[in-house]
N, C-alpha and C positions, 0 to 999 in steps of 0.2 A: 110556769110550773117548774121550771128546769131550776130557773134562778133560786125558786122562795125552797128548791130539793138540797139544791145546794149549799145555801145558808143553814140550814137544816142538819146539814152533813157538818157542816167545818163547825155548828156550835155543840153539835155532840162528842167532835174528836178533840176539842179547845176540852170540853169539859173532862173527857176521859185521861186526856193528859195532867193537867193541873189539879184533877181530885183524885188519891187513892181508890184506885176502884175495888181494892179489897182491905178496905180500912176495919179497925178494931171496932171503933165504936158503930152502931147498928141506930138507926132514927126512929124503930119500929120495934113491937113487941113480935116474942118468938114464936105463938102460938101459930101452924104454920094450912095451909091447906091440905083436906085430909080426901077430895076425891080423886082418889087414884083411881087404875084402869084394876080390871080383873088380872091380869097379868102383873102384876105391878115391879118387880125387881125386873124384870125385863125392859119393859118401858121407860123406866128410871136411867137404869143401863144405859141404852136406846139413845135416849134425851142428853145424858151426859155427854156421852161421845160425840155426838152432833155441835152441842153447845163449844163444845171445844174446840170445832172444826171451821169456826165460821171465819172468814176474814175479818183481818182487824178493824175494818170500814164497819163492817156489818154488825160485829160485837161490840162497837161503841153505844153504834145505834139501839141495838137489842138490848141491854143493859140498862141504858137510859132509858127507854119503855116498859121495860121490866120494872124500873123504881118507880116509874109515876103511877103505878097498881102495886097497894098495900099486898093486898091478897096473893098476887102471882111472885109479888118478892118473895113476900113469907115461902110460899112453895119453892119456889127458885132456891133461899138459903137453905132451908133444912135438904132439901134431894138434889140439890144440883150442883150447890158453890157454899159451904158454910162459912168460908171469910166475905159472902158479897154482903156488901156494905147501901143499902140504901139512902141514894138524897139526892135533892134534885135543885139544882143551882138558880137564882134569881132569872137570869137570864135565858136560862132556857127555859122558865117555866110561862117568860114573855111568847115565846116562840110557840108554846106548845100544843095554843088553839088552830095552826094549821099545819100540826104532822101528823098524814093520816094514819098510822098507827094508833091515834086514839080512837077513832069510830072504830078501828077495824077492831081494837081490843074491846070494847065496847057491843060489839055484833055478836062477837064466838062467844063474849061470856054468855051472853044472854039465850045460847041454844044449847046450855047445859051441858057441854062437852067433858070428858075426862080435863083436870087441869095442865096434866101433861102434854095433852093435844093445843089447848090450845098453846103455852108454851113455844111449843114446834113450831103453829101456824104462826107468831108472832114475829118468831127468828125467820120464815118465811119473807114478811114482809120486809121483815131491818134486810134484807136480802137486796130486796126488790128498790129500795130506796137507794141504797148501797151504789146497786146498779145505776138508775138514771139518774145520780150525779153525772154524768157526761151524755148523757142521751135521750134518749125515749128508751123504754124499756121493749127488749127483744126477746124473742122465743129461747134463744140461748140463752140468753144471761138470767134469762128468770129463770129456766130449770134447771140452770145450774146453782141457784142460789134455795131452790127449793129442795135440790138433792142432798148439799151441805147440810141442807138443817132438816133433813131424816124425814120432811113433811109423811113420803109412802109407808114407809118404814112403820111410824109412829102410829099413824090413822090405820093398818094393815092389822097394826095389833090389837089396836082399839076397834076394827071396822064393826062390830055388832053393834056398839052404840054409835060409832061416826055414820056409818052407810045413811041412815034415814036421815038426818040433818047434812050429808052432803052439798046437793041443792043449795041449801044455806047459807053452805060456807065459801063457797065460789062466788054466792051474790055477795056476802060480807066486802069479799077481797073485789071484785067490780065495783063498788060503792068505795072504798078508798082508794082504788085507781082507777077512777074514768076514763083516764084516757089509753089506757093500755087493756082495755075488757076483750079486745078478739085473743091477744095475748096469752091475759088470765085464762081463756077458754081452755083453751091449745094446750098450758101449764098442767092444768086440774082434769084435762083427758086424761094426759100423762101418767099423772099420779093417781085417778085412780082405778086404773088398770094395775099399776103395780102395788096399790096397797089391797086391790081383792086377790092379787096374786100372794101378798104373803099372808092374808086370812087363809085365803086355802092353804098354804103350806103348814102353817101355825095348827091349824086344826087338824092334816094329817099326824106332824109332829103328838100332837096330846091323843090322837087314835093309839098314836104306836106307844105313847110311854102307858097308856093305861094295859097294854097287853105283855108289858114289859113286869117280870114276876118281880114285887115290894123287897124278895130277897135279895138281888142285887144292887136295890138299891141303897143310899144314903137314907141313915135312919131320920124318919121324919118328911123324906122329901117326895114327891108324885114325881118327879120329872128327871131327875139326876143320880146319875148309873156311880155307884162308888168302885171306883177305879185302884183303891188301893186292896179291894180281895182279890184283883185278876189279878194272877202270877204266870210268869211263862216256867221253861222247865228249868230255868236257873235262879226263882225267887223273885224275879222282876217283875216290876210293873210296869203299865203304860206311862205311870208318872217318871220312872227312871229312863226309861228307852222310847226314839220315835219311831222302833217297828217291830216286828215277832208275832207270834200270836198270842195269848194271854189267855186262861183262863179262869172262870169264878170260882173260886175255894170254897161257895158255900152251895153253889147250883154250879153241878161241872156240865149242865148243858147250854151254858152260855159261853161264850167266847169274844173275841176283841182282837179286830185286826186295822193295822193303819187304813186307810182314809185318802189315797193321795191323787184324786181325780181332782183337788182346788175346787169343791163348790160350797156353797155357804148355805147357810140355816136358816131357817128363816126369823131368827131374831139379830138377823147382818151378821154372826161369826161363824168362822170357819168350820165345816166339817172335820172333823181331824182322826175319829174312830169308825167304824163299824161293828155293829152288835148282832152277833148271831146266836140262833137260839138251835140247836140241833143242826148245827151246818144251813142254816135258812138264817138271812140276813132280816132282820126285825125293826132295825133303828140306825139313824147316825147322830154320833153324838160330837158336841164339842172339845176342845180340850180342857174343860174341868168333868167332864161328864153328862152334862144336860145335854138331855133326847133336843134335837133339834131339828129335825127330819126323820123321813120312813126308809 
């Protein structure tokens, strides 16, 4: 298993070398996948930052399995990489009836998951593969390869539709590593404790912006506080200055004050404001303004 991981490995990074991976020309039509999560610029977010985080072993591999699914490309170019270039080389397509990446992509589609979920879980496995090039895969290396690629994160925002196909998805990922299933176990406790921790936060978050009055915020938006009517008593805003107090020029019972205890939202970015509404703290928000906490 080690040997046929690491062939595996050195023909994905041969290929990622020798073929632009962000070439002009595209093997596939643009029409792209359209099931997003209820969240969905969150999510996107989410997924991008992740995708960009992954080790170079691991993005070789993630990529390369990326192309060999029409569908998750399309999705991948239009939200995630609009230069990715799909195609998949003679030789690795010799190879490609024994990288389990195909059953595994093959399992999560089939349980109807948001497509950005699976995604995640995909870059999960190019993780996990990544890894046992030199080993057998370990409790550390796997969850840190699942952190990288935002697995809790992704499935926390999505958890209304992942929770009941869970189950699932942990069998999926045991059916392409047998031999690492006490592992997987261990992984997917992990994660999803913290993906129903950031449900719960997510859904505090959307408690508090619904009680957050439409006038402060950005026109058109439920969730993000517009930051350029709060002025302090010299004209500023929070966009100018990172501290003062600020108030709303159109509701003066709101206010805006820095943020600076360092915890994060639960869509992974920073806290950086607090929102009070009569001297009572209501929300915290990030630094463009989306409520991202209570």
């Amino acid at each position: 298993m080690k040997k046929l991981l690491s062939a595996f490995l050195c023909l994905t990074l041969i290929f990622s070398l020798s073929v632009p991976a962000f070439a002009a020309n595209s093997n596939y039509g643009t029409s792209a996948v359209t099931s997003l999560s209820f969240d969905e610029e969150t999510t996107i977010d989410a997924l991008r930052n992740q995708c960009s985080s992954l080790s170079p072993e691991a993005k070789a591999i993630f990529l390369q399995a990326i192309s060999n699914d029409p569908e998750l490309a399309a999705y991948y170019k239009q939200y995630i990489d609009p230069t990715f270039s799909r195609s998949r080389p003679t030789n690795f397509a010799r190879a490609a009836s024994s990288n389990p990446l195909n059953q595994l992509e093959k399992n999560l589609k089939a349980l109807s998951l948001p497509t950005a979920v699976v995604v995640s879980l995909v870059a999960v496995g190019s993780g996990f593969i990544a890894a046992m090039a030199d080993g057998p895969l370990i409790f550390g290396d796997a969850y840190l390869a699942a952190t990288v690629a935002g697995a809790s994160l992704i499935m926390g925002l999505n958890w209304i539709v992942v929770s009941p196909q869970f189950p699932n998805i942990v069998s999926a990922f045991k059916k392409s590593f047998a031999d690492s299933v006490s592992v997987i176990t261990d992984v997917f406790d992990s994660l999803k404790a913290e993906a129903k921790a950031t449900s719960s936060a997510k859904k505090k978050a959307e408690d508090a912006a619904k009680d957050v009055s439409n006038t402060v915020k950005e026109k058109g938006s439920s969730d993000t506080v517009d930051l350029d009517q709060f002025k302090d008593k010299n004209g500023k805003t929070p966009k100018d200055k990172s501290s003062g107090k600020f108030t709303s020029q159109k509701d003066s019972r709101y206010t805006i004050e820095k943020d600076t205890a360092g915890h994060t939202g639960y869509d992974g970015t920073p806290k950086e404001w607090k929102l009070f509404r009569s001297g009572k703290r209501v929300a915290s928000l990030n630094g463009n303004g989306k409520i991202v906490g209570n």
